[in-house]
Backbone as CSV, one residue per row, in Angstrom:
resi,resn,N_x,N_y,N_z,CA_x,CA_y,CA_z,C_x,C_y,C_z
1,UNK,0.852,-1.191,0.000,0.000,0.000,0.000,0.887,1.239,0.000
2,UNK,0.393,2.184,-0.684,1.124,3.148,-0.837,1.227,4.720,0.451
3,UNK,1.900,5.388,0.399,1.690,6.457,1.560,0.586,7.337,1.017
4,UNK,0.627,7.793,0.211,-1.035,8.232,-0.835,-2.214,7.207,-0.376
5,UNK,-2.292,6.141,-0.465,-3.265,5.137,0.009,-3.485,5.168,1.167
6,UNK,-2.626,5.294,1.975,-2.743,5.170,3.454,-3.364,6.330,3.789
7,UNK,-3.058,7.826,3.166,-3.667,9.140,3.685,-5.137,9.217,3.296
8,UNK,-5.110,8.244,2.069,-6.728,8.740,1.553,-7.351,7.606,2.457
9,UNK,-7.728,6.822,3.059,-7.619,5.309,3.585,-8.372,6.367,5.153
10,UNK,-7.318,7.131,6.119,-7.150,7.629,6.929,-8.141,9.266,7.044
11,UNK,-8.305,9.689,5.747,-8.655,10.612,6.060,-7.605,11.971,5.704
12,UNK,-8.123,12.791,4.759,-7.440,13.767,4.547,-6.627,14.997,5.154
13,UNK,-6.635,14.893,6.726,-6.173,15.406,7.536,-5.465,14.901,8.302
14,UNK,-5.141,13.223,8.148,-4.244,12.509,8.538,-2.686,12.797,8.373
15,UNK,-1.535,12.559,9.252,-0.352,12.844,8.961,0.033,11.582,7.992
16,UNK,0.584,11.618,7.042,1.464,10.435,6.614,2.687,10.138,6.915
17,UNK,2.787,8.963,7.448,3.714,8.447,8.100,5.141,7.646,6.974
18,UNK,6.250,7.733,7.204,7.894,7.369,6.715,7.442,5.759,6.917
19,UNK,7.340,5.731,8.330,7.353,4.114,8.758,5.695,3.637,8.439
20,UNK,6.238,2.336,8.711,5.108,1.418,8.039,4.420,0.968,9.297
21,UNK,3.194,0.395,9.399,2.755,-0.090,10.176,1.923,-1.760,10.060
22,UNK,1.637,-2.785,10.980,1.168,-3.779,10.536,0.051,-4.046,11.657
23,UNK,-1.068,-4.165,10.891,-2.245,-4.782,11.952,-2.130,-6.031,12.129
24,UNK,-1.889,-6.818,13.153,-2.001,-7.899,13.598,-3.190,-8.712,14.353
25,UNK,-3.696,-9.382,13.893,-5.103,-10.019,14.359,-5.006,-11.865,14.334
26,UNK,-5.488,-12.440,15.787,-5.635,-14.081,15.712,-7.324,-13.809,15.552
27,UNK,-7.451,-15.054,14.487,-9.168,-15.752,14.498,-9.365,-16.740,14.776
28,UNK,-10.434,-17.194,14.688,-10.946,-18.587,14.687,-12.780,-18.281,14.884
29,UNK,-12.798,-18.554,13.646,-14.586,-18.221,12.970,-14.888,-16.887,13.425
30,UNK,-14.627,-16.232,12.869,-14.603,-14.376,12.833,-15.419,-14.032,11.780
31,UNK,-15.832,-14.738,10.690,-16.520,-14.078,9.957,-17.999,-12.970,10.341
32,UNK,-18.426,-12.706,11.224,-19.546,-12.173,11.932,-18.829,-10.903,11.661
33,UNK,-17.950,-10.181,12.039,-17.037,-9.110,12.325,-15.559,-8.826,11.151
34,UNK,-15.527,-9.859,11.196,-13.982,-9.358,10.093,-14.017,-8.688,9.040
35,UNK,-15.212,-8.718,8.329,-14.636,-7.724,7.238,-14.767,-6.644,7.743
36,UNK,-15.705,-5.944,8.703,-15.604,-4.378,8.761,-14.349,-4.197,9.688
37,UNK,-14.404,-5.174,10.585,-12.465,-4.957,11.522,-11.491,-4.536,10.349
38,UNK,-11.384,-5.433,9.477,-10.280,-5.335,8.401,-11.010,-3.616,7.521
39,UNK,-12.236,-3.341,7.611,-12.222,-1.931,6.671,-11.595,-1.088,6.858
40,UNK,-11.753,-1.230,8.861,-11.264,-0.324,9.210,-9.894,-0.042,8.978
41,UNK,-9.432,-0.981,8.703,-7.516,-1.099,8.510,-7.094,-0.996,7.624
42,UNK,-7.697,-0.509,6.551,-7.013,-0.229,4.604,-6.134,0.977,4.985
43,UNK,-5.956,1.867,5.852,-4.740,2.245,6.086,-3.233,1.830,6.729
44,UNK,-3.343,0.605,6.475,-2.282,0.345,7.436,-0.762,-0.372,6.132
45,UNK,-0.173,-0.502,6.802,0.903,-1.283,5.548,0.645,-2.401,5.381
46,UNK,0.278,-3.125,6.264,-0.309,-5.045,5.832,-0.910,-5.565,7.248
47,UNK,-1.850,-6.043,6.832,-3.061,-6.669,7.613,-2.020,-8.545,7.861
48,UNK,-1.891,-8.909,8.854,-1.412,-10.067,9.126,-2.270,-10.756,10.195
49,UNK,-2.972,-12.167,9.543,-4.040,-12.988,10.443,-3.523,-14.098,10.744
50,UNK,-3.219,-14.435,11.673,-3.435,-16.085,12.071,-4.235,-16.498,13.043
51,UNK,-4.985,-17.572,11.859,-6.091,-18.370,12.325,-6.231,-19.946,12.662
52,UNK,-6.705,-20.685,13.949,-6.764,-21.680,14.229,-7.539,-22.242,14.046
53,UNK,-8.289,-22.509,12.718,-8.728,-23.844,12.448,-10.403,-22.868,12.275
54,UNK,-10.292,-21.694,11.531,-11.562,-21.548,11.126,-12.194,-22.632,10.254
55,UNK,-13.708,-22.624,9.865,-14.578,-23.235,9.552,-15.804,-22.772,9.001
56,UNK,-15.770,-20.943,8.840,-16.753,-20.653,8.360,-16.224,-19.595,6.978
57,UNK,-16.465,-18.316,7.257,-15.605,-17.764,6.090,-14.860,-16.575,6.292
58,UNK,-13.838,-17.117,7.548,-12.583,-16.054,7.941,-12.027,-16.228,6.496
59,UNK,-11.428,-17.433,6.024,-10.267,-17.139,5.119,-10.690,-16.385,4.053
60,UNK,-11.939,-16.690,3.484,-12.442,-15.796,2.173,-12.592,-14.561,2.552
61,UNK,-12.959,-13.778,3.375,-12.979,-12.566,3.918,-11.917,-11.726,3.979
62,UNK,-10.323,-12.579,4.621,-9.743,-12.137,4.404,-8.931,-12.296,3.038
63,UNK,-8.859,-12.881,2.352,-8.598,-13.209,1.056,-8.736,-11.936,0.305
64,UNK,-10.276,-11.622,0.541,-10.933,-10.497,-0.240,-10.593,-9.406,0.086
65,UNK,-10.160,-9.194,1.109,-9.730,-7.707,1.587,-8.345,-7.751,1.585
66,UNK,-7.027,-8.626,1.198,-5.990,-8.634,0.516,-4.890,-8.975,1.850
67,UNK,-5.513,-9.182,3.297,-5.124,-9.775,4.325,-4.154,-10.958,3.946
68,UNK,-2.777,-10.874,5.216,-1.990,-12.165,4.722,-2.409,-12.804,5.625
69,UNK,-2.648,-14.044,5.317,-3.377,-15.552,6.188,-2.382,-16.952,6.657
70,UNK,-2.499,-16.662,7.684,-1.788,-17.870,8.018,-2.021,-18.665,8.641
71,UNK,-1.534,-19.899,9.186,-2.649,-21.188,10.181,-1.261,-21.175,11.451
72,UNK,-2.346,-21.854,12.272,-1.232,-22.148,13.415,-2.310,-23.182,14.312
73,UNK,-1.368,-23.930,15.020,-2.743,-24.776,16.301,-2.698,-24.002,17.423
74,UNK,-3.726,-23.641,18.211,-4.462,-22.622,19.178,-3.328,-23.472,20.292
75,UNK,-2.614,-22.035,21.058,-1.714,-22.389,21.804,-2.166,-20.980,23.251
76,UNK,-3.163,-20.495,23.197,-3.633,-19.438,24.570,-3.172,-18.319,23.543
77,UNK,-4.740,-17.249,23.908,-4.297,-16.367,23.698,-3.169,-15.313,23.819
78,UNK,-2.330,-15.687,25.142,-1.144,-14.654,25.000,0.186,-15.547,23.633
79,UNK,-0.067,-16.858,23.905,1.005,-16.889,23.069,0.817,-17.083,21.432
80,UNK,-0.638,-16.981,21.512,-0.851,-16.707,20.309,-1.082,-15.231,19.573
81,UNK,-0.906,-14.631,20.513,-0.273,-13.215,20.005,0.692,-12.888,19.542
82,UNK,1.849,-13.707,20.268,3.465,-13.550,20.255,3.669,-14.235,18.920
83,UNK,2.926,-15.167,18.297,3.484,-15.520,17.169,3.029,-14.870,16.109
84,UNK,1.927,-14.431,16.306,1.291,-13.072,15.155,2.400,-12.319,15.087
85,UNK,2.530,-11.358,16.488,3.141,-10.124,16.198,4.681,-10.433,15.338
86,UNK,4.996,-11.645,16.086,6.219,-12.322,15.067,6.268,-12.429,13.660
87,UNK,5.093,-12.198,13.400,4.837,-12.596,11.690,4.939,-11.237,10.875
88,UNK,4.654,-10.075,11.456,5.036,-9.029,11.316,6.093,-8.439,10.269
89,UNK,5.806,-7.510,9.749,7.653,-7.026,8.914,7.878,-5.311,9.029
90,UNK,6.535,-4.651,10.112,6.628,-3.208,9.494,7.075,-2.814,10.765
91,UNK,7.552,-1.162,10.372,7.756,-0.592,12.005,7.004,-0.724,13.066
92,UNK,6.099,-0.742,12.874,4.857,-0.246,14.620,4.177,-1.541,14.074
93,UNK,3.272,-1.610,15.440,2.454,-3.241,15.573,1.325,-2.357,16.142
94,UNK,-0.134,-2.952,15.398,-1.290,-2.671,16.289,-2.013,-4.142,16.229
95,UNK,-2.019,-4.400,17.717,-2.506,-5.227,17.845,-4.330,-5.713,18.042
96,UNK,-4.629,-6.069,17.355,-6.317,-6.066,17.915,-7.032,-7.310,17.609
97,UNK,-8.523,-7.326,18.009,-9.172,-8.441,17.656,-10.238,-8.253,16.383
98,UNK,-10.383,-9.416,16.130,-11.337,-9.534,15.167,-12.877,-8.638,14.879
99,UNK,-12.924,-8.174,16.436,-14.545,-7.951,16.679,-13.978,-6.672,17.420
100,UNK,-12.939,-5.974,17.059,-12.551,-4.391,17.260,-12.657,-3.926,16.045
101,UNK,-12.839,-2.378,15.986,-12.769,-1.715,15.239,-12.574,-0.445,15.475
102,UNK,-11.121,0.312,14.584,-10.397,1.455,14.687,-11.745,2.433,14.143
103,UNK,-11.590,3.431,14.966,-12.617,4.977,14.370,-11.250,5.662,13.535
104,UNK,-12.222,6.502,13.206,-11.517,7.058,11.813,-10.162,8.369,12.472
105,UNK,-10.921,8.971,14.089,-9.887,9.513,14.516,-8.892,9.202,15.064
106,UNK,-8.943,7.682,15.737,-7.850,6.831,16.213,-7.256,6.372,14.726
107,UNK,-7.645,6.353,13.652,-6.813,5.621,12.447,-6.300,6.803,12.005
108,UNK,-6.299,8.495,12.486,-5.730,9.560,12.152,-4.108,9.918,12.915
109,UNK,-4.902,9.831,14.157,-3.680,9.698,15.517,-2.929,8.833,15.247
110,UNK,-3.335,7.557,15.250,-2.035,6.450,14.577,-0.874,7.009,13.862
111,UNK,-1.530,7.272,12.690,-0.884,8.045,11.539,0.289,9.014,11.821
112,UNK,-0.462,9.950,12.672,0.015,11.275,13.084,1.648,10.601,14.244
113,UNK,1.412,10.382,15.168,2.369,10.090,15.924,3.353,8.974,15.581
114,UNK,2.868,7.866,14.856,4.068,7.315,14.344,4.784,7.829,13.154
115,UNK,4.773,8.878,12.872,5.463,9.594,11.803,6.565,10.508,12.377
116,UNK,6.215,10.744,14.105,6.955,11.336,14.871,8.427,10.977,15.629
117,UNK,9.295,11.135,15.573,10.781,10.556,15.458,10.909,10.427,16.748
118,UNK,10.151,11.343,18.087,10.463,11.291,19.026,9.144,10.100,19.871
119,UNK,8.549,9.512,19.306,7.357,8.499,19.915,7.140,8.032,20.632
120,UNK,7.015,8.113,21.344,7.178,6.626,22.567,7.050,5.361,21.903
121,UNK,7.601,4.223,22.699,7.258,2.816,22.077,6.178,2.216,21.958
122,UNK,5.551,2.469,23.365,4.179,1.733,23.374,2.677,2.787,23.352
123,UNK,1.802,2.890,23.132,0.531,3.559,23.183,-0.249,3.026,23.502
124,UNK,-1.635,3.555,24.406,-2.795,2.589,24.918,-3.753,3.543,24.061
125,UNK,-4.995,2.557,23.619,-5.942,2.873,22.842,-7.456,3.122,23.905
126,UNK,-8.394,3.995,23.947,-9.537,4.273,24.669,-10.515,2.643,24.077
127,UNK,-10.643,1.447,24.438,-12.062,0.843,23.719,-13.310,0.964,24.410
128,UNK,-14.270,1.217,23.585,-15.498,1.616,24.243,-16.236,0.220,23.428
129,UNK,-16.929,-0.894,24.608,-17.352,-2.229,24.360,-18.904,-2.172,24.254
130,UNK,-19.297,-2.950,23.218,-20.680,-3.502,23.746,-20.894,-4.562,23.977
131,UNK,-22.061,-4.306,24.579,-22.621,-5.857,25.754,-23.746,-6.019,25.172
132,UNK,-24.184,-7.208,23.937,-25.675,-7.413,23.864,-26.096,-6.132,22.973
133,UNK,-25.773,-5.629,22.003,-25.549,-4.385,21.325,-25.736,-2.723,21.926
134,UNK,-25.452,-2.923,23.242,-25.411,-1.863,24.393,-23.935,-1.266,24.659
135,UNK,-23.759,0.015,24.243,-22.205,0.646,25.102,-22.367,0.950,25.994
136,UNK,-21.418,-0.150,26.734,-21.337,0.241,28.113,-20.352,1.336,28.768
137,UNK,-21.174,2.179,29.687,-19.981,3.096,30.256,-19.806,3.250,31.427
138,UNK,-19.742,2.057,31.918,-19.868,1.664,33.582,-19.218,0.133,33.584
139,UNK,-19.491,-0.727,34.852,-19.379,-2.128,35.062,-18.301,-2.389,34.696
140,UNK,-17.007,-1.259,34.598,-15.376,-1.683,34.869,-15.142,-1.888,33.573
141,UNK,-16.224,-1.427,32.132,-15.647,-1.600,30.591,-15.724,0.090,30.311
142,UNK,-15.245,0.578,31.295,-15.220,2.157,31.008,-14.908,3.131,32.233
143,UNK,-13.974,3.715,31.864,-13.233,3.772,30.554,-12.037,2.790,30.683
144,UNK,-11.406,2.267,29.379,-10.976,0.861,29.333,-9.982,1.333,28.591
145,UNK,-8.501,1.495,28.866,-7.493,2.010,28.189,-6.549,1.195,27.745
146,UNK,-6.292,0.558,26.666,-5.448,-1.127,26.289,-4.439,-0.580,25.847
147,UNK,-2.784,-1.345,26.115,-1.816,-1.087,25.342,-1.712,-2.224,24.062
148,UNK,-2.099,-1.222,22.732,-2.156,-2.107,21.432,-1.121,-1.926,20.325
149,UNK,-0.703,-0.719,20.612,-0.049,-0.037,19.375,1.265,0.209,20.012
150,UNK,2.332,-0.747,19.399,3.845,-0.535,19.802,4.836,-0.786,19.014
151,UNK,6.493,0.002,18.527,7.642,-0.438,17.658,7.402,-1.980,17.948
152,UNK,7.890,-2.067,16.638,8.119,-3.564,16.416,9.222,-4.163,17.366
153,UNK,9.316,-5.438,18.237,10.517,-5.275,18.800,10.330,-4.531,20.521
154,UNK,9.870,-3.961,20.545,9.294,-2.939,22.022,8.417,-3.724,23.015
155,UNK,7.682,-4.604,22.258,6.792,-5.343,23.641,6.551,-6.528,23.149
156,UNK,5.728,-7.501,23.855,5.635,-9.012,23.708,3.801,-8.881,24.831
157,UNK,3.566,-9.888,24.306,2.496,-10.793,25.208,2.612,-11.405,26.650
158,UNK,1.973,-11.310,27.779,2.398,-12.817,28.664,2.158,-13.858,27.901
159,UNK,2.364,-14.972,28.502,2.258,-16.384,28.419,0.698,-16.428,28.652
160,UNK,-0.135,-16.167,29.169,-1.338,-16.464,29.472,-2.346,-16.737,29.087
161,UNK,-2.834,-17.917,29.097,-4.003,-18.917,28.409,-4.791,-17.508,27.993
162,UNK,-5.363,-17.027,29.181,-6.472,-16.227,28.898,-6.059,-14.913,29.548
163,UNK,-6.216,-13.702,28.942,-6.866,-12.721,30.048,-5.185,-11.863,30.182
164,UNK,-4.440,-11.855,28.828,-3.079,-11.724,28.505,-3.565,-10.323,28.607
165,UNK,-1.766,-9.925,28.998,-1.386,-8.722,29.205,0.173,-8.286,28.101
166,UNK,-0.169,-7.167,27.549,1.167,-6.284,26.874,2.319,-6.252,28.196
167,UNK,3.363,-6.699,27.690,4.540,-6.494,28.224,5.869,-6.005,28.131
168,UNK,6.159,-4.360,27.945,7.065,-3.649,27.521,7.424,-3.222,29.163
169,UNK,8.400,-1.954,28.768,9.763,-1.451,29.943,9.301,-0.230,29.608
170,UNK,9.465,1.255,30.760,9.162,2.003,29.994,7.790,2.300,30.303
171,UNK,7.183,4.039,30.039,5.782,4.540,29.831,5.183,3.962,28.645
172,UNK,3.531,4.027,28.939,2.936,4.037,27.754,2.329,5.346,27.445
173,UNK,1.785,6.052,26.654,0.972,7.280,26.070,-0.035,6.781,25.645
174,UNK,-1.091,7.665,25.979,-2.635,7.402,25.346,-3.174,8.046,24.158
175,UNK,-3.815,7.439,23.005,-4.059,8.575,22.072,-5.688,8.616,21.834
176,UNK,-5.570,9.664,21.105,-7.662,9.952,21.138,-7.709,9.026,20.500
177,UNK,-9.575,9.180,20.168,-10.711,8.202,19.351,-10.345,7.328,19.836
178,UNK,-11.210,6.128,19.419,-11.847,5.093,19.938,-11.654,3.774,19.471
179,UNK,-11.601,2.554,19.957,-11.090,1.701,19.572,-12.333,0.781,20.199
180,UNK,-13.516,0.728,19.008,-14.824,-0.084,19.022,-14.492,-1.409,19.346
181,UNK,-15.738,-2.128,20.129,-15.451,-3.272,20.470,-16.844,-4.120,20.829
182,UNK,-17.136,-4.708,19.415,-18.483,-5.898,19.904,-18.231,-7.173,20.528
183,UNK,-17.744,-6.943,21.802,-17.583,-7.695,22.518,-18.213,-9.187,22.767
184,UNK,-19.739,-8.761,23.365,-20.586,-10.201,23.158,-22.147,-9.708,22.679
185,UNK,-21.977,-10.041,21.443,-23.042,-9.403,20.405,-24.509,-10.670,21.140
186,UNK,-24.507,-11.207,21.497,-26.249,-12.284,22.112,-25.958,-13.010,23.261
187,UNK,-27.211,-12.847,23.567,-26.965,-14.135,25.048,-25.985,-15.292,24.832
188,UNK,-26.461,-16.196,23.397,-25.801,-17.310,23.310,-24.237,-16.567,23.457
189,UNK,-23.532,-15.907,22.825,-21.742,-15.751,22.641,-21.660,-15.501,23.734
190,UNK,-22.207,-14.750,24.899,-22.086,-14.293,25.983,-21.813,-15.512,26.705
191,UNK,-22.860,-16.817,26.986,-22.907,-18.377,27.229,-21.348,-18.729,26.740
192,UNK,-21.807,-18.773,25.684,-20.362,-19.420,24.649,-18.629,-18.672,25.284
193,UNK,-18.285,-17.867,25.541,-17.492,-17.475,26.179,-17.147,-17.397,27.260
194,UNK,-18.057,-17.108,27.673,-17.676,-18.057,29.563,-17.790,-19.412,29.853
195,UNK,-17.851,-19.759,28.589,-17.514,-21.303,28.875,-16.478,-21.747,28.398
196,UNK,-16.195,-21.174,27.111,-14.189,-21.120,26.815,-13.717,-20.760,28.192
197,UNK,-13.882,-19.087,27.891,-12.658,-18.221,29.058,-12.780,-18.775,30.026
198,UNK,-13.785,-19.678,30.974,-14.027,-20.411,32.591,-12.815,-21.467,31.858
199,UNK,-13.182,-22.217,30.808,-11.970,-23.612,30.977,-10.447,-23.198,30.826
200,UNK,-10.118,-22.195,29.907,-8.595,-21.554,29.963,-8.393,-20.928,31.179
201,UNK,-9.045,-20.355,32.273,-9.042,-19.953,33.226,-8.683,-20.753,34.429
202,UNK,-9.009,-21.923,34.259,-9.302,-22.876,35.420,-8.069,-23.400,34.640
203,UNK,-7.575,-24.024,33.570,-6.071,-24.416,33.160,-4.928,-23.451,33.525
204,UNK,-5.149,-21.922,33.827,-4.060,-20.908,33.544,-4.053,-21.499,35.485
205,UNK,-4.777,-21.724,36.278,-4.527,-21.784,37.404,-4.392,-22.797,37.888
206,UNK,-4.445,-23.935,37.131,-4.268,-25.543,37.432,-2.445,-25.654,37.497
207,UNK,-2.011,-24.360,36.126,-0.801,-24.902,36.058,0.165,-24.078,36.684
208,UNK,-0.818,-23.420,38.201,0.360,-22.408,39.332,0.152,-22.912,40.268
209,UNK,-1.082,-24.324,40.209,-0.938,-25.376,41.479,-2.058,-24.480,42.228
210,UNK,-2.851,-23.933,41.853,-4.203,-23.399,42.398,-5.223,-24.374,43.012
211,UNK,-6.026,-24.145,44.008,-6.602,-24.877,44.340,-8.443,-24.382,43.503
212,UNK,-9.425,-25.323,43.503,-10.594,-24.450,43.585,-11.810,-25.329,44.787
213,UNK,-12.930,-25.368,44.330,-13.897,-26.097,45.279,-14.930,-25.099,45.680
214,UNK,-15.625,-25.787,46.032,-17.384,-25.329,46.297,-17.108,-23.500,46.847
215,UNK,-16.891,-23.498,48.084,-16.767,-21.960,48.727,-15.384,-21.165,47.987
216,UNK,-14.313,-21.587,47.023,-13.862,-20.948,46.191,-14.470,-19.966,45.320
217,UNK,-15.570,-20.975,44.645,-16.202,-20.955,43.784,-17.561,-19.830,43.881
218,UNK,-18.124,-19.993,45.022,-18.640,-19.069,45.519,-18.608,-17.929,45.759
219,UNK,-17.300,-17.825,46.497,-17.214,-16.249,46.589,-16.487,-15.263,45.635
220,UNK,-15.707,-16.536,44.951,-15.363,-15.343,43.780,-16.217,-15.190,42.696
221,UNK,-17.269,-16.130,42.271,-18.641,-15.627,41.685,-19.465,-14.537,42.611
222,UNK,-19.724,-14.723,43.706,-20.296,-13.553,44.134,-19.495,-12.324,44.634
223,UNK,-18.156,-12.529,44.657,-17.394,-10.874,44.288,-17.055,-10.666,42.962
224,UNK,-17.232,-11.560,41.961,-17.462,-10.566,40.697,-18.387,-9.913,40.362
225,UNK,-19.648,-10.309,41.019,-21.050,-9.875,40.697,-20.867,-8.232,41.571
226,UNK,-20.562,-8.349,42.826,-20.279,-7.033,43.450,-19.481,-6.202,42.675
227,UNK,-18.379,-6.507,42.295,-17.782,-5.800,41.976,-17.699,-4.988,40.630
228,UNK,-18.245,-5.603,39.725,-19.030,-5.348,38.520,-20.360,-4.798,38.927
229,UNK,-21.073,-4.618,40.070,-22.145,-4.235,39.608,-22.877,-3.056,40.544
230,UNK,-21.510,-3.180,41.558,-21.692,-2.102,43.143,-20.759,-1.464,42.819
231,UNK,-19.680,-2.109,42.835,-18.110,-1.428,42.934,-18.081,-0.421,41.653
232,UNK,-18.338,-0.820,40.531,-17.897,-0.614,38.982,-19.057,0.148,38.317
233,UNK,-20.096,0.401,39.327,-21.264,0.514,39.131,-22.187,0.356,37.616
234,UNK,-22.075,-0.850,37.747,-22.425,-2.085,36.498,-23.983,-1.273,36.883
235,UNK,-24.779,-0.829,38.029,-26.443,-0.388,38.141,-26.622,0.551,36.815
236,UNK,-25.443,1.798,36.641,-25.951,2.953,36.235,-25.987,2.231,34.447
237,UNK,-25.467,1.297,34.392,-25.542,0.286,32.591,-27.409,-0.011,32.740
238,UNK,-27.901,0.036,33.332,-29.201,-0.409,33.273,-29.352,-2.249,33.340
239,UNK,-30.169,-2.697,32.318,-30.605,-3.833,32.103,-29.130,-5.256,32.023
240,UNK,-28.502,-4.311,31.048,-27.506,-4.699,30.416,-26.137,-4.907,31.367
241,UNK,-26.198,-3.951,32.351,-25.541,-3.752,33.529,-25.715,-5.029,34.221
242,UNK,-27.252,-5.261,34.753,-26.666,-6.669,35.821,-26.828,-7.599,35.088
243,UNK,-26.899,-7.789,33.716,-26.277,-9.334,33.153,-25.054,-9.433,33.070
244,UNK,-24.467,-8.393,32.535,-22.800,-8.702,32.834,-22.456,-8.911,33.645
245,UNK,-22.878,-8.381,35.246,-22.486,-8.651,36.213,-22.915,-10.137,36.731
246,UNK,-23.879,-10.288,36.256,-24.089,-11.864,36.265,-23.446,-12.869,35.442
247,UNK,-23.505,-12.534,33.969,-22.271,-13.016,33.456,-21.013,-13.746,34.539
248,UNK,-20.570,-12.214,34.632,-18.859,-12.574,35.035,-19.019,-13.369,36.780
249,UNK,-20.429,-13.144,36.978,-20.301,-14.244,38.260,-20.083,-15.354,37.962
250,UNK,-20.923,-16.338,36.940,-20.717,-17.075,36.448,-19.458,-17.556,35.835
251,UNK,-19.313,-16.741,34.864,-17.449,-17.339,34.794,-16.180,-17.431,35.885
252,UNK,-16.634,-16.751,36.466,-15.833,-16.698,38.132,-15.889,-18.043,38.995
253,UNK,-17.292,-18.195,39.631,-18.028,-19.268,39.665,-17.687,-20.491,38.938
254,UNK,-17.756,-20.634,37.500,-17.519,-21.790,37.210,-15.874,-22.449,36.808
255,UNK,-14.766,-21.562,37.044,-13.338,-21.332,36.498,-13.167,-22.265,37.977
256,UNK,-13.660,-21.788,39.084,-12.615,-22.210,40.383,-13.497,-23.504,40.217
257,UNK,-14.965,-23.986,39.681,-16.016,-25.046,39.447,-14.541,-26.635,38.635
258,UNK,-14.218,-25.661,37.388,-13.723,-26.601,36.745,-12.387,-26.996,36.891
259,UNK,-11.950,-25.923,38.175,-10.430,-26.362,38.430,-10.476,-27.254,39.318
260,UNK,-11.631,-26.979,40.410,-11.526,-28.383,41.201,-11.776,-29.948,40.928
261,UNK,-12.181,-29.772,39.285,-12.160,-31.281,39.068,-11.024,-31.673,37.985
262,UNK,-10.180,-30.309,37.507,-8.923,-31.041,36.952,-7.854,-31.029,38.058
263,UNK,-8.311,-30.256,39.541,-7.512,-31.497,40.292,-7.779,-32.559,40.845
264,UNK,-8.783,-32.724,40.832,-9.704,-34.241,41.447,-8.959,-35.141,40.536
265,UNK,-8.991,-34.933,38.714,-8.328,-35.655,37.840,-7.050,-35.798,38.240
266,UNK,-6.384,-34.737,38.846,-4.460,-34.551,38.281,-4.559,-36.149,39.926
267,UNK,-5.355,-36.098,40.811,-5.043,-37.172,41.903,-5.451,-38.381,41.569
């Protein structure tokens, strides 16, 4: 893509940037979301996907939007970051998901500051999530500041099944606009994900020798519910507010549920 492409792509008041940049994204059955994730990114220098074992129509999607595609076997989300961002070839890395999407003034700012010689390495992006097609601006998803956008080389992933964290040295800087996020678009994905994230959850703590069991299980389902929904004040979200907070009781609840029987197994 060209630096002309990238400005018209960005918006005519965008800075054009010397260095290149690469969006980095893992899937696995994304088609619901990927093509407009990827619209948002026709400014960037190259779109890089690796996907574990889609089945619906990630690859044609990205095919069509000129995305490079690659396979890998699902190894936890943090370290399946680390091999994305590895796949990489441009200056700066933005890292995101399938079911994010850059606004047109965060795809300006991008622009603008990595063109700047003096940059910082790492940047955190504002995402503003929905729950059930609701933005939430309460219940601890607001305001929600992620470090996504960093030199190539500058940061890495944890190791962590689930629930991974950016790991650089060093400040991060925050930049405007917004970094969209259809988080859990229906009841069912909402179901469907706390029943992944509970089993990588209950593995990420099986393998630090964690214990779980009945009153584990309990109270950290019912302090996520507090805390999401008193603490975080998940009330002022309305409707939408105490399902999440019920939600994440549940995945709380059932993580310490399923660790106590992969240690019942490990005896």
């Amino acid at each position: 893509m060209t630096e002309g492409e990238q400005k018209d792509g960005a918006g005519s008041n965008a800075a054009v940037t010397a260095q290149t940049i690469s969006a980095v994204i893992i899937t696995k059955n994304a088609d619901r979301t990927l093509e407009a994730c990827l619209d948002a990114l026709n400014w960037t220098s190259e779109i890089i996907i690796l996907d574990s074992g889609s089945n619906d129509q990630t690859l044609q999607i990205a095919q069509k939007k000129g995305a490079k595609f690659h396979t890998g076997e699902w190894c936890g989300f943090g370290p399946q970051k680390n091999l994305a961002i590895g796949l990489a070839q441009s200056d700066w890395i933005l890292s995101i998901d399938s079911d994010e999407f850059v606004s047109e003034e965060l795809a300006s700012e991008i622009l603008r500051i990595t063109s700047i010689s003096t940059a910082e390495d790492v940047y955190e992006l504002s995402r503003l999530s929905k729950y059930c097609g609701k933005q939430m601006r309460h219940s601890g998803w607001f305001p929600d500041f992620v470090p996504r956008l960093f030199r190539n080389g500058a940061a890495r992933f944890s190791d962590s099944l689930v629930h991974e964290r950016l790991m650089y040295e060093g400040q991060s800087k925050r930049l405007a606009g917004y970094l969209f996020h259809d988080s859990f678009h229906s009841p069912e994905d909402v179901l469907d994900k706390m029943n992944r994230y509970s089993t990588l959850g209950a593995q990420q703590l099986a393998s630090k020798g964690r214990r779980g069991g009945v009153l584990r299980a309990v109270i950290h389902g019912l302090g996520a519910f507090l805390k999401t929904y008193i603490i975080k004040a998940g009330f002022l979200d309305g409707s939408e507010g105490l399902f999440l907070a019920v939600s994440n009781a549940e995945g709380a609840y059932y993580k310490y549920v399923k660790l106590y029987y992969l240690n019942k197994l490990k005896r």
